[in-house]
Chimera marker file (.cmm) of the C-alpha trace (Angstrom):
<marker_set name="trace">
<marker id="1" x="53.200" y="250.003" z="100.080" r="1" g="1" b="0" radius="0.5"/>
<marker id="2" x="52.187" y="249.113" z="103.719" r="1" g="1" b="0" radius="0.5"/>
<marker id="3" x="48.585" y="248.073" z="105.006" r="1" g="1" b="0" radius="0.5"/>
<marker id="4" x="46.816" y="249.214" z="107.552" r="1" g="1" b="0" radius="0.5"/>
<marker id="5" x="46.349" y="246.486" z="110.783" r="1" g="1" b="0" radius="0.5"/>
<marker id="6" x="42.420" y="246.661" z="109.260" r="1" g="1" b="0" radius="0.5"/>
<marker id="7" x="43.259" y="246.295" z="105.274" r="1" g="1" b="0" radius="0.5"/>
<marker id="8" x="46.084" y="243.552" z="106.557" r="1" g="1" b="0" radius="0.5"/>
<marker id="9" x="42.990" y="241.713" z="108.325" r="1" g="1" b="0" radius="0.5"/>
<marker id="10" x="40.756" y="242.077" z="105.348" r="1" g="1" b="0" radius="0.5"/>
<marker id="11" x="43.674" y="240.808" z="102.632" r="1" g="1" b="0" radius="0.5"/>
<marker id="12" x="44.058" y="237.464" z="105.147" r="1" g="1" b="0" radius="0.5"/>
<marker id="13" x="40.534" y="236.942" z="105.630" r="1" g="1" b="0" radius="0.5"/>
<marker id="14" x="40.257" y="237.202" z="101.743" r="1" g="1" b="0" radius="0.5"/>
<marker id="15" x="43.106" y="234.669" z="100.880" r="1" g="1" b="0" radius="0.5"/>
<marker id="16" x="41.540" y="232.447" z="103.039" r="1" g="1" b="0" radius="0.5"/>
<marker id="17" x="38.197" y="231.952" z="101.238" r="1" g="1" b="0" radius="0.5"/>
<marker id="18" x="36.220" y="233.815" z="103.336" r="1" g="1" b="0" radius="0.5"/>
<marker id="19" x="33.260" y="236.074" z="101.249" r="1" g="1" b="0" radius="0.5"/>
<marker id="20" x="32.843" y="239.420" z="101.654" r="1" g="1" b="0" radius="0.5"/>
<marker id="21" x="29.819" y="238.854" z="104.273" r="1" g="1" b="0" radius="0.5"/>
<marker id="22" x="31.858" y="236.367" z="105.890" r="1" g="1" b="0" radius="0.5"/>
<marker id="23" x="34.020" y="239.191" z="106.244" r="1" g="1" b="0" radius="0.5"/>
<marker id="24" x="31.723" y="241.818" z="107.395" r="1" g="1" b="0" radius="0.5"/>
<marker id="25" x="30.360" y="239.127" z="110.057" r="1" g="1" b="0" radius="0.5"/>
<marker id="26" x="33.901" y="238.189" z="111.488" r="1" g="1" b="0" radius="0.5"/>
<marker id="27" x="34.783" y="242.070" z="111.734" r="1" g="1" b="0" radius="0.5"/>
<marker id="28" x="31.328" y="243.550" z="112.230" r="1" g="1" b="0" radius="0.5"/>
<marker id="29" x="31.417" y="246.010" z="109.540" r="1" g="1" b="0" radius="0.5"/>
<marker id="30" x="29.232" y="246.496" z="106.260" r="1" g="1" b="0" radius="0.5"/>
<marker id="31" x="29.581" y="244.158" z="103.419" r="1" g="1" b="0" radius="0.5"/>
<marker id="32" x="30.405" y="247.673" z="101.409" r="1" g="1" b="0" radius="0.5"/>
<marker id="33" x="32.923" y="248.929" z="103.475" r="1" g="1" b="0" radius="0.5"/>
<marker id="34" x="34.625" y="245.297" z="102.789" r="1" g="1" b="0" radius="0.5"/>
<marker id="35" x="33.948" y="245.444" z="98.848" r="1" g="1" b="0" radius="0.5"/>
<marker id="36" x="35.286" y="249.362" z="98.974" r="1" g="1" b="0" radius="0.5"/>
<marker id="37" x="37.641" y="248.518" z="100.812" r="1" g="1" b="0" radius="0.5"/>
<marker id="38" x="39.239" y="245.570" z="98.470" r="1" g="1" b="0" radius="0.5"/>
<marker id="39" x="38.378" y="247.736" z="95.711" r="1" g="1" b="0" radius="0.5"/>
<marker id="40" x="40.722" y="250.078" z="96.582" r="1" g="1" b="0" radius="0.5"/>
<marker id="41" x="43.578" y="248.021" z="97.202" r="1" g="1" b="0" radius="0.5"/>
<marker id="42" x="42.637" y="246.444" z="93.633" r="1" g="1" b="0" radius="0.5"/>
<marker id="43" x="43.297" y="250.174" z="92.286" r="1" g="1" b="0" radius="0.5"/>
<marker id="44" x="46.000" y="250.492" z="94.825" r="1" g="1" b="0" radius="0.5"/>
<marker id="45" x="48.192" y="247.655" z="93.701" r="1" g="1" b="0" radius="0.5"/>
<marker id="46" x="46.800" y="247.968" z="90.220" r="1" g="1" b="0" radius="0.5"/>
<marker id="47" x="45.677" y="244.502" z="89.617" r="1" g="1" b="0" radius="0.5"/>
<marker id="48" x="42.109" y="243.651" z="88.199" r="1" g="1" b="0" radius="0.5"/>
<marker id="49" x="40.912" y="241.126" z="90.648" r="1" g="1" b="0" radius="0.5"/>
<marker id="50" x="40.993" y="239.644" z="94.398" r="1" g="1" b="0" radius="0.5"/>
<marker id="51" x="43.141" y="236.583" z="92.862" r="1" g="1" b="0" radius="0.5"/>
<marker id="52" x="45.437" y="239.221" z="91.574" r="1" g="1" b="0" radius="0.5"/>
<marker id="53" x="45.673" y="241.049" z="94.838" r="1" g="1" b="0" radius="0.5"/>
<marker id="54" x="46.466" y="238.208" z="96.682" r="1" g="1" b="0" radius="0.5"/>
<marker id="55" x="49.097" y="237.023" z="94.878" r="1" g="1" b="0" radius="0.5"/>
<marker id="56" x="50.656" y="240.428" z="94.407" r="1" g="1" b="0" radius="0.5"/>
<marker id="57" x="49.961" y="241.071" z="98.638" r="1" g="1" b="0" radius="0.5"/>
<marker id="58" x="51.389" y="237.556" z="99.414" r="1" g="1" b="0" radius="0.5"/>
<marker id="59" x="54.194" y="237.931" z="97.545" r="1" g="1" b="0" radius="0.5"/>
<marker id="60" x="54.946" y="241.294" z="99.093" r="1" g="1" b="0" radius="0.5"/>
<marker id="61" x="53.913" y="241.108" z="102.419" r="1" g="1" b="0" radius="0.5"/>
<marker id="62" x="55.784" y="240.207" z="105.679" r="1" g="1" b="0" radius="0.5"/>
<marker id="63" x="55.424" y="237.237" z="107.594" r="1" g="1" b="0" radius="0.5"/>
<marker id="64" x="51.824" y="237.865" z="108.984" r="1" g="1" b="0" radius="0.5"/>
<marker id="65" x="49.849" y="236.375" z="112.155" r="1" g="1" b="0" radius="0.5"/>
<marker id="66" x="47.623" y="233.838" z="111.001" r="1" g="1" b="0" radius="0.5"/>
<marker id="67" x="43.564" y="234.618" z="111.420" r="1" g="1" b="0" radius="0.5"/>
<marker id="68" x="42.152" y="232.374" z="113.745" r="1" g="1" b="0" radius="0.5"/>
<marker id="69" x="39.046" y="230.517" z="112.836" r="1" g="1" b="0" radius="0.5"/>
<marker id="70" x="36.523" y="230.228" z="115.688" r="1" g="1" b="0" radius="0.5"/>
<marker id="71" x="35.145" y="227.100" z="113.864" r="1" g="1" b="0" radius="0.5"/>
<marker id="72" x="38.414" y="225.552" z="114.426" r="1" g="1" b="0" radius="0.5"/>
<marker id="73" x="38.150" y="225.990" z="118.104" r="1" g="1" b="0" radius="0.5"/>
<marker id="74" x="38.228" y="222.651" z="120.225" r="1" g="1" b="0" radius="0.5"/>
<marker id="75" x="35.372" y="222.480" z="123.385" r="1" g="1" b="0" radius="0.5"/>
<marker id="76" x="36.642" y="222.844" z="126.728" r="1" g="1" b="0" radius="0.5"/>
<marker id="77" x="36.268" y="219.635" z="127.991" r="1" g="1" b="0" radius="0.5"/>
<marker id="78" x="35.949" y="220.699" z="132.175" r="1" g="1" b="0" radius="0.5"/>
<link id1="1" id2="2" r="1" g="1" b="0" radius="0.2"/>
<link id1="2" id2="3" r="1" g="1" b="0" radius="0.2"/>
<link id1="3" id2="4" r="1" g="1" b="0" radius="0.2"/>
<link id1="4" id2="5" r="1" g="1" b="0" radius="0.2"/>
<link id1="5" id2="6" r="1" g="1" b="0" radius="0.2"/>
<link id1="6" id2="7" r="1" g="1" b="0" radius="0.2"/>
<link id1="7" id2="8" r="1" g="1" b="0" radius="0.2"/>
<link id1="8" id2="9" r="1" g="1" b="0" radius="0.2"/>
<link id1="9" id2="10" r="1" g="1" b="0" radius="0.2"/>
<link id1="10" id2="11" r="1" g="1" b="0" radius="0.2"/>
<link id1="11" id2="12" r="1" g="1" b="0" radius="0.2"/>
<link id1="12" id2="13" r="1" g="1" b="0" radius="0.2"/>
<link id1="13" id2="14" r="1" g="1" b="0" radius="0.2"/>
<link id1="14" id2="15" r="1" g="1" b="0" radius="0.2"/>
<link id1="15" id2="16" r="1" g="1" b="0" radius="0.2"/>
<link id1="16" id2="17" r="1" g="1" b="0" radius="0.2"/>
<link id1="17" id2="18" r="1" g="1" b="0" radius="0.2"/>
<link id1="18" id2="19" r="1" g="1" b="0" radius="0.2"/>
<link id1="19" id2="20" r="1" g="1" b="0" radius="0.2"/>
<link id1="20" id2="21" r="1" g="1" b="0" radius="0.2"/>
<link id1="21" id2="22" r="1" g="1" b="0" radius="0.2"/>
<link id1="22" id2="23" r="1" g="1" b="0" radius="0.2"/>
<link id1="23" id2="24" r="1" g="1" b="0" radius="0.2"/>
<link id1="24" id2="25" r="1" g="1" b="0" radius="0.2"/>
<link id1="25" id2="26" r="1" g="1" b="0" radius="0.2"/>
<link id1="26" id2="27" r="1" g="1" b="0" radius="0.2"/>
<link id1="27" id2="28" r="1" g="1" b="0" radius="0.2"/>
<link id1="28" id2="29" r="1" g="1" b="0" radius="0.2"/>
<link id1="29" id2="30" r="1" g="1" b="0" radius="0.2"/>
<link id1="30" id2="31" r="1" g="1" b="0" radius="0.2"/>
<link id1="31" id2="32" r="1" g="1" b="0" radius="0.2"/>
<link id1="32" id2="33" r="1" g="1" b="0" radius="0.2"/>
<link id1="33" id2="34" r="1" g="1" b="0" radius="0.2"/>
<link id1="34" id2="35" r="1" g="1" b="0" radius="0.2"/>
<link id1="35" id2="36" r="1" g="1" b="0" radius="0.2"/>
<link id1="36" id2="37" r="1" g="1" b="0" radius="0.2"/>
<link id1="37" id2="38" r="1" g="1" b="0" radius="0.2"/>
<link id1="38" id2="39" r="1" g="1" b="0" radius="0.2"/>
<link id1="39" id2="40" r="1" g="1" b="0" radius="0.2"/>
<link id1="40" id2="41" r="1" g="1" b="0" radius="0.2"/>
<link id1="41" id2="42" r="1" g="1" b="0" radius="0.2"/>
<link id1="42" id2="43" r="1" g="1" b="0" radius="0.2"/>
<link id1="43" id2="44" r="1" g="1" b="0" radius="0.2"/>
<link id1="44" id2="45" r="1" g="1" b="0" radius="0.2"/>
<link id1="45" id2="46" r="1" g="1" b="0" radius="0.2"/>
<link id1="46" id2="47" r="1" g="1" b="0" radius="0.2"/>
<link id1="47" id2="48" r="1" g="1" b="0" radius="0.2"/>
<link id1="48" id2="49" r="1" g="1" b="0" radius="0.2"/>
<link id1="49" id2="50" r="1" g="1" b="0" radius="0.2"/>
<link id1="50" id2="51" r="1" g="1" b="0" radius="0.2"/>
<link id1="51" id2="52" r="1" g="1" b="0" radius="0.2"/>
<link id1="52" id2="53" r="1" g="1" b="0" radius="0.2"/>
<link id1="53" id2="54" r="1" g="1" b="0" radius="0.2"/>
<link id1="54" id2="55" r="1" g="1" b="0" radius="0.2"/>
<link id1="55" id2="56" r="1" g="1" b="0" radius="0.2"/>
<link id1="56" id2="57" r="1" g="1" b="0" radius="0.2"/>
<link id1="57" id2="58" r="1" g="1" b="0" radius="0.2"/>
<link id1="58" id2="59" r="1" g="1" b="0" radius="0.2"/>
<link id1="59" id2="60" r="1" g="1" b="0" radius="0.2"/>
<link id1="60" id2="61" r="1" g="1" b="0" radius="0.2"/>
<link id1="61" id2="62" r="1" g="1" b="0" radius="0.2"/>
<link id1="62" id2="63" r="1" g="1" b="0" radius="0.2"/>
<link id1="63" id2="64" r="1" g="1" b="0" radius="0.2"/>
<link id1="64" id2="65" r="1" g="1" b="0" radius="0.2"/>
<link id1="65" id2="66" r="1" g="1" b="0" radius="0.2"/>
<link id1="66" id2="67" r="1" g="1" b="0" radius="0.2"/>
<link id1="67" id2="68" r="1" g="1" b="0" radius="0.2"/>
<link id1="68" id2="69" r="1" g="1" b="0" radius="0.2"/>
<link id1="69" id2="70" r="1" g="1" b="0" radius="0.2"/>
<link id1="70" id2="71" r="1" g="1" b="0" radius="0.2"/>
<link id1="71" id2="72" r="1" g="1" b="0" radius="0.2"/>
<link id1="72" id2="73" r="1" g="1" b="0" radius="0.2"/>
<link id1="73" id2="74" r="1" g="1" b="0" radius="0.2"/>
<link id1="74" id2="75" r="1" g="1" b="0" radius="0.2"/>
<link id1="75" id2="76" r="1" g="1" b="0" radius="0.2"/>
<link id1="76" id2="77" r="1" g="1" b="0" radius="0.2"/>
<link id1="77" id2="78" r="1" g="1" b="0" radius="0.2"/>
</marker_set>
């Protein structure tokens, strides 16, 4: 089953560590619509839990482009 650009951004943000409000922050949208949305790739991918879905995403997904982390920004020293 494929993702959607959004759900693919979501799953990464997920496997990263990143809480659902962390989430909903980074991609300005509800901390629900995150939840619902994981939710439903948990009953999509019928697995129980966001460890499950990560493993069972990671080992089916593609190569992906990583998620930047504006915290891991360096200054622009000018």
């Amino acid at each position: 089953m494929q993702l959607t650009p959004r759900e693919s951004t979501i799953v990464a943000l997920m496997a990263a560590g990143h809480t659902d409000a962390a989430i909903a922050a980074q991609l300005d949208l509800s901390v629900r619509t995150i939840a619902y949305t994981l939710s439903a790739l948990m009953e999509r991918f019928e697995v129980s839990n966001r460890f499950q879905l990560g493993l069972r995403l990671g080992a089916e997904a593609p190569q992906q482009t990583p998620i930047e982390d504006p915290a891991e920004e360096e200054p622009d020293e000018t």
